[in-house]
C-alpha positions in Angstrom: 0.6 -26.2 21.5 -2.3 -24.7 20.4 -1.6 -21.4 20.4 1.6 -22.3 18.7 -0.4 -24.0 15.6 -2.6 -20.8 15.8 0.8 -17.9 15.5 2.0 -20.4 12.8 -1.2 -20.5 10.5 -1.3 -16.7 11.2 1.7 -16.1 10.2 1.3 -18.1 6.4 -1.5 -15.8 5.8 1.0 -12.7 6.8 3.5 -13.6 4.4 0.6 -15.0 1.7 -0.5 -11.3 1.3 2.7 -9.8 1.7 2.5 -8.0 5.4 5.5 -6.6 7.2 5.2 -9.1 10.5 5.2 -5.7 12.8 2.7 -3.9 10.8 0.5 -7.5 11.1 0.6 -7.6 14.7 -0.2 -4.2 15.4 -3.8 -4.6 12.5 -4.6 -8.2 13.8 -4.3 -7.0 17.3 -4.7 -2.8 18.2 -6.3 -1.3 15.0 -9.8 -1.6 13.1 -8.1 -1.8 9.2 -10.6 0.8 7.0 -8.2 0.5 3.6 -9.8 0.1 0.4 -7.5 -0.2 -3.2 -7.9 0.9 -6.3 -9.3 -1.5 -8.6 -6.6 -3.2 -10.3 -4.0 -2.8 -7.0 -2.3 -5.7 -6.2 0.3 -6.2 -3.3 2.5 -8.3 -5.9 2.4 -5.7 -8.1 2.9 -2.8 -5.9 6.4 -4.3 -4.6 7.4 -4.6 -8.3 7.4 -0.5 -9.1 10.7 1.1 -9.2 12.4 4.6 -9.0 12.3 6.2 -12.4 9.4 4.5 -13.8 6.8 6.4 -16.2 3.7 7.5 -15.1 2.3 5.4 -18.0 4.3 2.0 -16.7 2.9 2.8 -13.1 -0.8 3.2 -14.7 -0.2 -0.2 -16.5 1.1 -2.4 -14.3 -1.2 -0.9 -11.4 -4.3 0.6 -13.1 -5.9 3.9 -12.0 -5.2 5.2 -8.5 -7.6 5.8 -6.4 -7.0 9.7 -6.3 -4.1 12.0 -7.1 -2.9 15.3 -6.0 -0.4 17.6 -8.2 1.9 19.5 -5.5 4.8 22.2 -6.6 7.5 19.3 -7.4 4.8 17.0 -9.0 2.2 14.7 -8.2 1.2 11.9 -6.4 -0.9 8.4 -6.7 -3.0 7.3 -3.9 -3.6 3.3 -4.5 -5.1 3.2 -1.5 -7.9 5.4 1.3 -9.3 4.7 4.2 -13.1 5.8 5.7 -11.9 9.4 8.0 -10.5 9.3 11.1 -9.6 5.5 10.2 -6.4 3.6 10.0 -5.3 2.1 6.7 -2.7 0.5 4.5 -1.3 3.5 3.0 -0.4 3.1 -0.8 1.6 6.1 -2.7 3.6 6.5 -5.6 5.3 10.3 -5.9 6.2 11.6 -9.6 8.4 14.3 -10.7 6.9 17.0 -13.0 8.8 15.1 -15.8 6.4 12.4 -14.4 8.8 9.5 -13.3 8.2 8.0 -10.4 10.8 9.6 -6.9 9.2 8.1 -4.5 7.4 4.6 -3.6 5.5 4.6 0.0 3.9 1.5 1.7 3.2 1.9 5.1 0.0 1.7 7.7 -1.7 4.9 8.6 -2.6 5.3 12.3 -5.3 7.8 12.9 
């Protein structure tokens, strides 16, 4: 019963901070977690960005990322890094060269 109470408690704090449960298991369990956000990131505000947004709407809801790289179709937002040769919460938003938002990435990064 324990154990149980333990998985359960666990779980609360998964879904408090917003966690996919698989991505959880694998952090808590297999993986030293090296991420560090930008300032202003917040989970709650990360799941809010949509498809088509303004780079200016992105900036204000999330703040400055922590880098950026312009690429031949545009650029993108890192709002998250993690120390090299580390795993991390990876945290991306991809912009057009109009600068509206194509693509919205949240995943972990296994090195």
């Amino acid at each position: 019963m324990a154990i149980a109470a333990w998985l359960f408690k666990i779980n609360e704090i998964r879904q408090y901070i917003g966690i996919p449960s698989d991505v959880f298991v694998y952090t808590l369990f297999l993986f030293e977690d090296t991420t560090t956000f930008s300032q202003k990131y917040s989970e709650s505000k990360f799941k809010m960005l949509r498809i088509g947004e303004t780079m200016e709407q992105v900036k204000a809801t999330l703040g400055e990322p922590v880098s950026s790289n312009s690429y031949d179709k545009g650029e993108v937002w890192f709002y998250s890094k993690g120390a090299v040769d580390r795993n991390f919460w990876a945290r991306t938003v991809v912009f057009d060269r109009a600068g509206y938002v194509t693509k919205i990435r949240r995943y972990y990064f296994v090195d």
